[in-house]
TORDRENLO-200963 format. One record per residue (C-alpha): residue number from 1; residue in three letters; x negated, y negated, z negated. Coordinates in Angstrom, 1 decimal. Example, Ala and Ser with C-alpha at 12.3 -4.5 7.8 and 13.67 -1.06 7.14 Angstrom:
TORDRENLO-200963
+-----+--------+--------+--------+--------+
| num | residu |      X |      Y |      Z |
+-----+--------+--------+--------+--------+
|   1 |    Ala |  -12.3 |    4.5 |   -7.8 |
|   2 |    Ser |  -13.7 |    1.1 |   -7.1 |
+-----+--------+--------+--------+--------+
end
This chain:
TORDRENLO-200963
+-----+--------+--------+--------+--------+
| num | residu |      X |      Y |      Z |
+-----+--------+--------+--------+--------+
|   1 |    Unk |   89.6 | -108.3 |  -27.4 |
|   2 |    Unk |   88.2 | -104.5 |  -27.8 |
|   3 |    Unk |   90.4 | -102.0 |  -27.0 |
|   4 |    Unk |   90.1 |  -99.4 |  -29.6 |
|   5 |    Unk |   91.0 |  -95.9 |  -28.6 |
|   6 |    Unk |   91.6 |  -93.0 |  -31.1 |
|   7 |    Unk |   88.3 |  -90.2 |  -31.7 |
|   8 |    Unk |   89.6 |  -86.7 |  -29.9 |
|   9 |    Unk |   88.9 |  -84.2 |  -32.5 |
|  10 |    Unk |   88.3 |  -80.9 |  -30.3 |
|  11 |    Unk |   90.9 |  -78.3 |  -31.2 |
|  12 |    Unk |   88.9 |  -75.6 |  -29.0 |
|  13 |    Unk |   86.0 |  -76.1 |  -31.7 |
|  14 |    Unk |   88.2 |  -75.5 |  -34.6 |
|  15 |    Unk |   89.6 |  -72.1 |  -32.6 |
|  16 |    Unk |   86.1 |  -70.8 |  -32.2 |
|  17 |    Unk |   85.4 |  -71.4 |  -35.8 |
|  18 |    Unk |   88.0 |  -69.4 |  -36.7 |
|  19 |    Unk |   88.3 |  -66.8 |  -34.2 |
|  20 |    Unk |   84.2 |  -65.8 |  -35.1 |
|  21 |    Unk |   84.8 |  -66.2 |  -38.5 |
|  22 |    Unk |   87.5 |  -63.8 |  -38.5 |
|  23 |    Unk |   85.9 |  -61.7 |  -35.7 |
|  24 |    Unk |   82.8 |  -61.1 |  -38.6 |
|  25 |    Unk |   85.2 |  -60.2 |  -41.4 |
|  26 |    Unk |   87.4 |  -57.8 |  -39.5 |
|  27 |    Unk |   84.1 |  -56.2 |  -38.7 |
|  28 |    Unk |   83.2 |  -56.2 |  -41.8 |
|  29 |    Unk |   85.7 |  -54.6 |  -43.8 |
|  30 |    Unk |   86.3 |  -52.5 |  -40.7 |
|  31 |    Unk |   83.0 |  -50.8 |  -40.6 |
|  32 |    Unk |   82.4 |  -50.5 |  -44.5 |
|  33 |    Unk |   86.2 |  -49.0 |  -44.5 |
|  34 |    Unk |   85.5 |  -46.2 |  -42.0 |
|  35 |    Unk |   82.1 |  -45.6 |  -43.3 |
|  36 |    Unk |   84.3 |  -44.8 |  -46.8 |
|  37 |    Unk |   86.4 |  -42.4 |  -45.1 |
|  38 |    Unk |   89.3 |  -44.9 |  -45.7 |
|  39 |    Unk |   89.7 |  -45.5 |  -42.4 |
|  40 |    Unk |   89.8 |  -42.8 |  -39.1 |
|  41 |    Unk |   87.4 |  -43.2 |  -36.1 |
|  42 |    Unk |   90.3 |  -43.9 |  -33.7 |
|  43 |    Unk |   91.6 |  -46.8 |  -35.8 |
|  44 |    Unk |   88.2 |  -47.8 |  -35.9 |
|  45 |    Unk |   87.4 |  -47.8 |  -32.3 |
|  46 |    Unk |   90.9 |  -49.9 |  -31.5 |
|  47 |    Unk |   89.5 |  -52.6 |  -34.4 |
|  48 |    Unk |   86.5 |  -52.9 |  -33.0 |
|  49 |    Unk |   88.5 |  -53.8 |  -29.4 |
|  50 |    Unk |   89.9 |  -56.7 |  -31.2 |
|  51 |    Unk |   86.7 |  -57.7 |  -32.8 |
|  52 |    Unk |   85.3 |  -57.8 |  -29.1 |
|  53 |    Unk |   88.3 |  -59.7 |  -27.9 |
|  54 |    Unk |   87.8 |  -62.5 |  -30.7 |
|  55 |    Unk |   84.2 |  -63.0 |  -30.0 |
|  56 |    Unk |   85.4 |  -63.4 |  -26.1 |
|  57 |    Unk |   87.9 |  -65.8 |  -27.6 |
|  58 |    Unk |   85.4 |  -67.6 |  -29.9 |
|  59 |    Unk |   82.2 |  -67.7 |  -27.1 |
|  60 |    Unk |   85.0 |  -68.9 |  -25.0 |
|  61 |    Unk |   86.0 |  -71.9 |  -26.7 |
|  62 |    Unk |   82.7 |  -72.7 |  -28.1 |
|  63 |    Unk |   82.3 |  -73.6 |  -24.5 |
|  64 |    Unk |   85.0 |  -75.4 |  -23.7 |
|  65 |    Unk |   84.5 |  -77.7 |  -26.9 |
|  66 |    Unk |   80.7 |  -77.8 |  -25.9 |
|  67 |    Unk |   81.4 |  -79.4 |  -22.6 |
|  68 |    Unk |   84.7 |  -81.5 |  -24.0 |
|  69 |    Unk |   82.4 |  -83.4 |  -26.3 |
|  70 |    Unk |   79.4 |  -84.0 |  -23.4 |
|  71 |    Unk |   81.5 |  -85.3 |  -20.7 |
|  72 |    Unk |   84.4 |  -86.7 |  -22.7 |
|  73 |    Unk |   83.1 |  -87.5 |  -26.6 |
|  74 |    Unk |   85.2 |  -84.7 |  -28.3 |
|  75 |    Unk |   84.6 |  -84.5 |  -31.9 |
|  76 |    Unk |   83.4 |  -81.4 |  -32.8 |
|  77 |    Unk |   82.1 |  -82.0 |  -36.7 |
|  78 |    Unk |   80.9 |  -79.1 |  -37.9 |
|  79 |    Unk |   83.0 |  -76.8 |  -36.2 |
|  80 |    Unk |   80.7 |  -75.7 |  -33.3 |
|  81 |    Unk |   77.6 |  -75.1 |  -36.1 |
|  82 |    Unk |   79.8 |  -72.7 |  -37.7 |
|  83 |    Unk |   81.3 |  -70.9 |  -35.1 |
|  84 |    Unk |   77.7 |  -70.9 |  -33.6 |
|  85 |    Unk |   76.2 |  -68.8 |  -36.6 |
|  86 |    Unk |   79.3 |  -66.5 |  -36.8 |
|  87 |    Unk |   78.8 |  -65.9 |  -32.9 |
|  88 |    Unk |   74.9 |  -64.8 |  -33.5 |
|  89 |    Unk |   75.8 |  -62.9 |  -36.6 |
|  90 |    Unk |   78.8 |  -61.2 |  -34.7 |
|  91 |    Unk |   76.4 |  -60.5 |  -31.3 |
|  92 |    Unk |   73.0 |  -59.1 |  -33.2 |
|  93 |    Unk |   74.9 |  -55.5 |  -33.2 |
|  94 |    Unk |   76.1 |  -56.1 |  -30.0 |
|  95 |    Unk |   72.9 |  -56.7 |  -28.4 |
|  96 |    Unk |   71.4 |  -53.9 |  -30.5 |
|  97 |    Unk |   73.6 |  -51.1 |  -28.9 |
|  98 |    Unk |   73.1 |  -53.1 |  -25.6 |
|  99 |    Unk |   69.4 |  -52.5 |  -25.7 |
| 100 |    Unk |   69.6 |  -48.8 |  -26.7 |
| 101 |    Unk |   72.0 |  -48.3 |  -23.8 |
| 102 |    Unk |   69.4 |  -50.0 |  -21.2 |
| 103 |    Unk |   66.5 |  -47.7 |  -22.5 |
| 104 |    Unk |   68.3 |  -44.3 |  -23.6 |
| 105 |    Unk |   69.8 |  -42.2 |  -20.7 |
| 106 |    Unk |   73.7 |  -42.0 |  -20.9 |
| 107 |    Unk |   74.0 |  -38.4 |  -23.2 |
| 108 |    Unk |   76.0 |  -37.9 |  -26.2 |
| 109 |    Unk |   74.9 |  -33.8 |  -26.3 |
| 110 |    Unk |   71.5 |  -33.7 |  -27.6 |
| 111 |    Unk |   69.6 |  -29.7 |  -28.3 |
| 112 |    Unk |   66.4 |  -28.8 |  -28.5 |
| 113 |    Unk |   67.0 |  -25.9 |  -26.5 |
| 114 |    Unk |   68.8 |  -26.7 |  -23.6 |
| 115 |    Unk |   69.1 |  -23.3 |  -22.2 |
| 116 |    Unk |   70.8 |  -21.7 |  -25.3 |
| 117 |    Unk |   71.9 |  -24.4 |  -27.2 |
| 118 |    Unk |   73.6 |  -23.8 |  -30.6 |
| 119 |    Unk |   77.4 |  -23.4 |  -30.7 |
| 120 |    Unk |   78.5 |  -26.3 |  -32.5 |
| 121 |    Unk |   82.3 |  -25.9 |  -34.7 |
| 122 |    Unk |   85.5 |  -26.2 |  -33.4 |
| 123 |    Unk |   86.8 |  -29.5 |  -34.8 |
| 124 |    Unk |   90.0 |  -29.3 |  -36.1 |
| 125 |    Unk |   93.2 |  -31.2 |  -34.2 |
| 126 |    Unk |   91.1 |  -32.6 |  -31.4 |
| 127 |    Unk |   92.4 |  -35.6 |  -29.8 |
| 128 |    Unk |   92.2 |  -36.7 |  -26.3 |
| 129 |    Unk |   89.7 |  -39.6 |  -26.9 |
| 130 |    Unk |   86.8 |  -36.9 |  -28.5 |
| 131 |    Unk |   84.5 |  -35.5 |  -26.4 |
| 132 |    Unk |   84.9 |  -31.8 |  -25.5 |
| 133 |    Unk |   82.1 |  -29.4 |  -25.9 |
| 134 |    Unk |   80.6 |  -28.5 |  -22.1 |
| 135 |    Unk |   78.4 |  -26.6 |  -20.2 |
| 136 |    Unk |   75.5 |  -28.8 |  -20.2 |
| 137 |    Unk |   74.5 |  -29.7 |  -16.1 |
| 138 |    Unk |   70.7 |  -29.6 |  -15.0 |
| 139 |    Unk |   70.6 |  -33.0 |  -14.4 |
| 140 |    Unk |   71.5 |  -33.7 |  -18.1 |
| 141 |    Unk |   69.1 |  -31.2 |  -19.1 |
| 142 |    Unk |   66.2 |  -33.2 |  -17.2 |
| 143 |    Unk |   67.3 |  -36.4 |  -18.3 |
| 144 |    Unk |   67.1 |  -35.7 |  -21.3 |
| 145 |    Unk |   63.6 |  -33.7 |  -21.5 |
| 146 |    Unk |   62.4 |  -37.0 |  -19.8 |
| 147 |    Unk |   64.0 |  -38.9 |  -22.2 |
| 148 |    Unk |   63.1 |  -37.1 |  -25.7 |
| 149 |    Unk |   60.0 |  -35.4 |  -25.0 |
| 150 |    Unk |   59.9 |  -34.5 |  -28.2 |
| 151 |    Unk |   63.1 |  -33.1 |  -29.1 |
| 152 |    Unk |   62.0 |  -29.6 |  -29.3 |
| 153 |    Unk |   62.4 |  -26.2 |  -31.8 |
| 154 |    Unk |   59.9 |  -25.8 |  -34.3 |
| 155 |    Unk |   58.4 |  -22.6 |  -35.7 |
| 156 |    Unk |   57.4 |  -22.3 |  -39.4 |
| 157 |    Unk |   55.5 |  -19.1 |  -40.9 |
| 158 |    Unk |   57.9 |  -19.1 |  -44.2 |
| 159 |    Unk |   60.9 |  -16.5 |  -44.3 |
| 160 |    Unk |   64.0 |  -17.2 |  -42.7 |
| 161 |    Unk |   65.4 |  -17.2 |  -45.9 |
| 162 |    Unk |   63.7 |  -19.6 |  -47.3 |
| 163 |    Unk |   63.8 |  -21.7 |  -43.9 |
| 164 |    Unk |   67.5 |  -21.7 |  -44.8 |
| 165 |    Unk |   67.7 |  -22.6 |  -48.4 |
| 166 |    Unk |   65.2 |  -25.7 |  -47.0 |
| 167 |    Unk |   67.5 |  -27.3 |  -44.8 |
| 168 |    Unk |   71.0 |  -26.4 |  -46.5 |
| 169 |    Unk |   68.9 |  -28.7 |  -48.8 |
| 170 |    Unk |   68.0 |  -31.4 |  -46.8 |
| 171 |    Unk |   71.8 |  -31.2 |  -45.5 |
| 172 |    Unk |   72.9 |  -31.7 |  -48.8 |
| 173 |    Unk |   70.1 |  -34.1 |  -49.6 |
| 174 |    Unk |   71.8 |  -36.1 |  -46.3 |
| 175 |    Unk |   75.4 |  -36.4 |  -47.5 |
| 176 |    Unk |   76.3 |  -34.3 |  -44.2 |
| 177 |    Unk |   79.4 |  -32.1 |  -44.0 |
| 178 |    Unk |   78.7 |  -28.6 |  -44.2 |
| 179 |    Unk |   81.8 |  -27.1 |  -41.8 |
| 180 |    Unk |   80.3 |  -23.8 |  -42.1 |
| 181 |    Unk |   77.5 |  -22.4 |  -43.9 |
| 182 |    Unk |   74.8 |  -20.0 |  -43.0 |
| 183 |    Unk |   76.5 |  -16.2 |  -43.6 |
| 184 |    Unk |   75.4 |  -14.4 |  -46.1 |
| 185 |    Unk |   74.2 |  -11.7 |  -44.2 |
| 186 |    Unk |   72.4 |  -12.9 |  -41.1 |
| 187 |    Unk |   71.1 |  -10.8 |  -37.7 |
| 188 |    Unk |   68.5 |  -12.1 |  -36.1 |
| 189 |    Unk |   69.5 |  -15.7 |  -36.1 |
| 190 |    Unk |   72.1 |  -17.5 |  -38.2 |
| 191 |    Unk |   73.8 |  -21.2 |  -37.7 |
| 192 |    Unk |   74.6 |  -23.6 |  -40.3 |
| 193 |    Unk |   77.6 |  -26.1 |  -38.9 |
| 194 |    Unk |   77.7 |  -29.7 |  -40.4 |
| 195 |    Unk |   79.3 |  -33.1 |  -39.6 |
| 196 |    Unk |   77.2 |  -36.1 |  -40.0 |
| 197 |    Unk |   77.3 |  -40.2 |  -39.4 |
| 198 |    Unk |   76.2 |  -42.7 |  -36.5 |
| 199 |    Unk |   73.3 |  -44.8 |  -37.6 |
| 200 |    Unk |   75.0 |  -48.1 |  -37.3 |
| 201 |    Unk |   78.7 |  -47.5 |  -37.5 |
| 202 |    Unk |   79.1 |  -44.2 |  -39.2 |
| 203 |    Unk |   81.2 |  -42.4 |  -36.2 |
| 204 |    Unk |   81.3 |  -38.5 |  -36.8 |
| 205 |    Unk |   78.8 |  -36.4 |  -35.1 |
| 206 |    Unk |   78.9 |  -32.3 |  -35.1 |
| 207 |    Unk |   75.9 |  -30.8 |  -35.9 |
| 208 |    Unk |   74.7 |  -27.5 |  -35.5 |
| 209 |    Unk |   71.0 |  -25.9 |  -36.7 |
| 210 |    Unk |   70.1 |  -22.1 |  -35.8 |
| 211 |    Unk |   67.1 |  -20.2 |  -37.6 |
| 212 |    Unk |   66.2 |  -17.2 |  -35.6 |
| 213 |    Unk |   63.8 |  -14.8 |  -37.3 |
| 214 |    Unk |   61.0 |  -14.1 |  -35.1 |
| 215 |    Unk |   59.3 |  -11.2 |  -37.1 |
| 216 |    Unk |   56.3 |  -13.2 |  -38.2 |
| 217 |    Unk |   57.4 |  -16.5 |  -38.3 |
| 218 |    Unk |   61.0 |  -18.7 |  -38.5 |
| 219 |    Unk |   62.3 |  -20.5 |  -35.2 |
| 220 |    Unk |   64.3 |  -23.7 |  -36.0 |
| 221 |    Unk |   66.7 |  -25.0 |  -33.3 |
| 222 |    Unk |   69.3 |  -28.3 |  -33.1 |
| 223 |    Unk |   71.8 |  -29.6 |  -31.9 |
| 224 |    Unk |   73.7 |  -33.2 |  -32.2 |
| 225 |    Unk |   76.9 |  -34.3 |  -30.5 |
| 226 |    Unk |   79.0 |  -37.4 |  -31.0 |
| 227 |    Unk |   82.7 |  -36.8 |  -30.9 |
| 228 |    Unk |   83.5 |  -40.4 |  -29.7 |
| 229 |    Unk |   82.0 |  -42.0 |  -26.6 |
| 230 |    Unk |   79.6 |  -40.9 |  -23.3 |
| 231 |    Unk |   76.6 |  -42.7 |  -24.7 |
| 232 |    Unk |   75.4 |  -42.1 |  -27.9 |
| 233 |    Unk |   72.4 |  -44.9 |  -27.3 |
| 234 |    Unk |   69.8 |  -42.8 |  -28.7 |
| 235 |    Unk |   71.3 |  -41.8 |  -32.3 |
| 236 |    Unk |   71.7 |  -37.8 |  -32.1 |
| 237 |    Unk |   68.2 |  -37.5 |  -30.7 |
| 238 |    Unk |   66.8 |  -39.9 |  -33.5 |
| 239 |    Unk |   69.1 |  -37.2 |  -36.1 |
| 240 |    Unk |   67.5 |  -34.4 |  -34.6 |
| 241 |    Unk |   63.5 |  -36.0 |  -34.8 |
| 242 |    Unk |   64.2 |  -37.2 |  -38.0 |
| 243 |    Unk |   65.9 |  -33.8 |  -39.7 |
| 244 |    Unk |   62.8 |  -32.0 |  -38.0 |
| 245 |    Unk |   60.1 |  -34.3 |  -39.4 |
| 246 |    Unk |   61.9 |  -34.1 |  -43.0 |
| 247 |    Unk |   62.3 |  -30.4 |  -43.0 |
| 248 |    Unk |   58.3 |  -30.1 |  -41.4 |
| 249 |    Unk |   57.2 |  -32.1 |  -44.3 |
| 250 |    Unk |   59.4 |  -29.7 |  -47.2 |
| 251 |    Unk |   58.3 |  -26.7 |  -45.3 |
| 252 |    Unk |   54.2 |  -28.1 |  -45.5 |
| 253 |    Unk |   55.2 |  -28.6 |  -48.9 |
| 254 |    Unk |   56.4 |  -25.2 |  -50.4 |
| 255 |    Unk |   53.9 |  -23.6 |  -49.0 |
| 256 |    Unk |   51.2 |  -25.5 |  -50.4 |
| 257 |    Unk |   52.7 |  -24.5 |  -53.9 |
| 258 |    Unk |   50.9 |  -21.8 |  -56.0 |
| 259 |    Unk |   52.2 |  -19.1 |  -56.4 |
| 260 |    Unk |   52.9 |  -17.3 |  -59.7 |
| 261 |    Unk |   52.8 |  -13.7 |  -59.9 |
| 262 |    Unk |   55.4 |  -11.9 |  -62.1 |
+-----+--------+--------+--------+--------+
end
């Protein structure tokens, strides 16, 4: 007589299914939410807390249920496949930010001039969790010419005032926040004050870009900071290169343009 002995169907393989699955979708929603405005940064950061608790919970038991059904013939169906796809789809952003942080130095206070950097805006009802705005160190400031060689003022032989008209422009253009705009009557140097967006997750960065007139010529300085976080993993000096080779490439262009005599 054969003894017959009931299949185990692996309950650790049905939890990771669900706990990925789940993990995705609260991502999901969560980041397109907060990109909306619908939902605030701090929220935000405490949902993504759970998301990286259910991925622990899902990587978790995928392994358990892996190693149930090798030694003991657990039946997994298609649970683990499932869960396995969710886990990748779930990690890519974490391994993303994970490389930026090996190969960016630890800064969230990015200038191109990091002697007299421009003054950024007071953000309204600032909570503990935001950065504050500091006396940037000299270590910081080497790190971070090491780092961004090329995160540097540029000069352009336009007016100021027309230097200005340019990049509230290209703010605009951007969807960025303008906090405070250039005054209408500027000394030698005026700052415009805007908010913009993280790259990948849309987390509020205060912005700040000074023309100084320089007689014959317009100097263009900038300055990123994220409000959340010690690391910003490369995002406000990516802003900074990419506002500069935009606003190069509008400048190149205006001056190129006839120009018709009244």
């Amino acid at each position: 007589m054969v003894a017959l002995y009931p299949e185990r169907q692996s309950r650790a393989a049905r939890w990771s299914r669900r706990s990925a699955i789940f993990a995705v979708i609260l991502f999901v929603v969560a980041a397109v939410t907060h990109r909306l405005g619908r939902l605030d940064s701090e929220t935000f950061l405490m949902t993504l807390g759970v998301v990286a608790a259910l991925i622990v919970l899902s990587l978790c038991a995928f392994l358990l249920a892996f190693h149930r059904m090798w030694t003991r013939g657990d039946k997994v169906g298609t649970n683990l496949v499932v869960a396995g796809f969710f886990l990748i789809v779930a990690l890519i952003p974490v391994g993303f930010l994970a490389y930026r942080g090996l190969t960016t130095p630890m800064l969230h206070d990015i200038t191109t001039d990091t002697e007299s950097r421009p003054l950024l805006s007071q953000v309204p009802n600032p909570t503990s969790a935001m950065n504050r705005p500091r006396a940037m160190t000299e270590g910081e400031a080497e790190e971070q010419l090491a780092a961004y060689p090329t995160v540097i003022g540029h000069s352009y032989t336009l007016p100021p005032e027309r230097i200005r008209q340019i990049i509230v422009t290209l703010v605009e253009d951007r969807g960025w926040q303008i906090v405070r705009a250039f005054p209408e009557v500027s000394g030698p140097s005026a700052t415009i004050n805007v908010v913009a967006g993280s790259l990948l997750l849309g987390f509020p960065c205060d912005v700040a870009i000074r023309v100084t007139d320089e007689e014959t010529m317009a100097y263009v300085d900038m300055r990123s900071a994220s409000r959340y976080g010690g690391h910003d993993f490369g995002d406000n000096a990516l802003r900074i290169e990419q506002f500069f080779d935009d606003l190069d490439a509008t400048v190149l262009a205006d001056a190129a343009m006839p120009q018709v005599s009244q």
